[in-house]
C-alpha positions in Angstrom: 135.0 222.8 144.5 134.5 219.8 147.3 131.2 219.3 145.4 132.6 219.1 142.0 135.4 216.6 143.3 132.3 214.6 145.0 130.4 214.4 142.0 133.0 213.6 139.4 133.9 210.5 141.9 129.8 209.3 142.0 130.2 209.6 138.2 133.4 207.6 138.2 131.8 205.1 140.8 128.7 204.0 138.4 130.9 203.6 135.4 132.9 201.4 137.1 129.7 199.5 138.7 128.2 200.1 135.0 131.3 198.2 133.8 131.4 195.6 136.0 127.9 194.8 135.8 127.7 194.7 132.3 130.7 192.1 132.2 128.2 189.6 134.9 125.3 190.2 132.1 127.7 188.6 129.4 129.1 185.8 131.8 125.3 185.3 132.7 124.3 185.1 129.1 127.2 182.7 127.8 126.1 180.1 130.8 122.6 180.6 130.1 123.6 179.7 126.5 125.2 176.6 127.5 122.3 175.7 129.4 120.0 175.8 127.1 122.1 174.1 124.1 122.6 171.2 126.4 118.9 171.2 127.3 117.9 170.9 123.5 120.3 168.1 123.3 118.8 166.3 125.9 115.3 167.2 124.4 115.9 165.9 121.4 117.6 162.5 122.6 114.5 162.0 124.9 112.0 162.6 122.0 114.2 160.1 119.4 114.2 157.6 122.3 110.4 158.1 122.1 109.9 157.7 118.9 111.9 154.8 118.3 110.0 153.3 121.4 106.7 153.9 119.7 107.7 152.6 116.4 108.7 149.6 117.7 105.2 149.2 119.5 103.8 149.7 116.1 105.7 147.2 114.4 104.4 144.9 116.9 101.0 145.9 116.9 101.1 145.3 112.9 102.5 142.1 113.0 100.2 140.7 115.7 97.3 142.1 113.4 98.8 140.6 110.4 99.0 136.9 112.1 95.3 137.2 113.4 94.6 138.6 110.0 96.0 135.2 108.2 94.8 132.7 111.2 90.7 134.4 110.1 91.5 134.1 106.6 92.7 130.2 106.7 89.8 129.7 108.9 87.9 131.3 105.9 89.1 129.3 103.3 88.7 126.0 105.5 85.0 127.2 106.5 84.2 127.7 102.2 85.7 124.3 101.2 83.6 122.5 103.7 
């Protein structure tokens, strides 16, 4: 009889654990969550700064191109109506 008692209490003992643990797992998975939402966020506002960076460098790039491109062509046309 003392072992049934015994045993029924182990039982009750790991649902309880079983309980509690699985209650951690869902905390555990809801900050996890958050973490990794606010990590994309930050991601993705890292990459646009990026981007924008580099697309101003273009820009720039293209328009110093464009004024060497017009100072060889005037020299050009100066050169052919000598």
């Amino acid at each position: 009889m003392k072992k049934v008692v015994l045993s029924l209490a182990v039982v009750a003992a790991m649902f309880v654990s079983c309980k509690e643990a699985a209650e951690n797992t869902e905390a555990a998975v809801d900050s996890t969550a958050a973490v990794v939402e606010e990590t994309v966020e930050t991601v993705a506002d890292s990459t646009a700064v990026v981007a924008d960076s580099a697309a101003a460098k273009v820009e720039g790039a293209v328009e110093a191109g464009a004024a060497k491109v017009e100072e060889a062509a005037k020299d050009v046309k100066e050169a052919v109506k000598k």
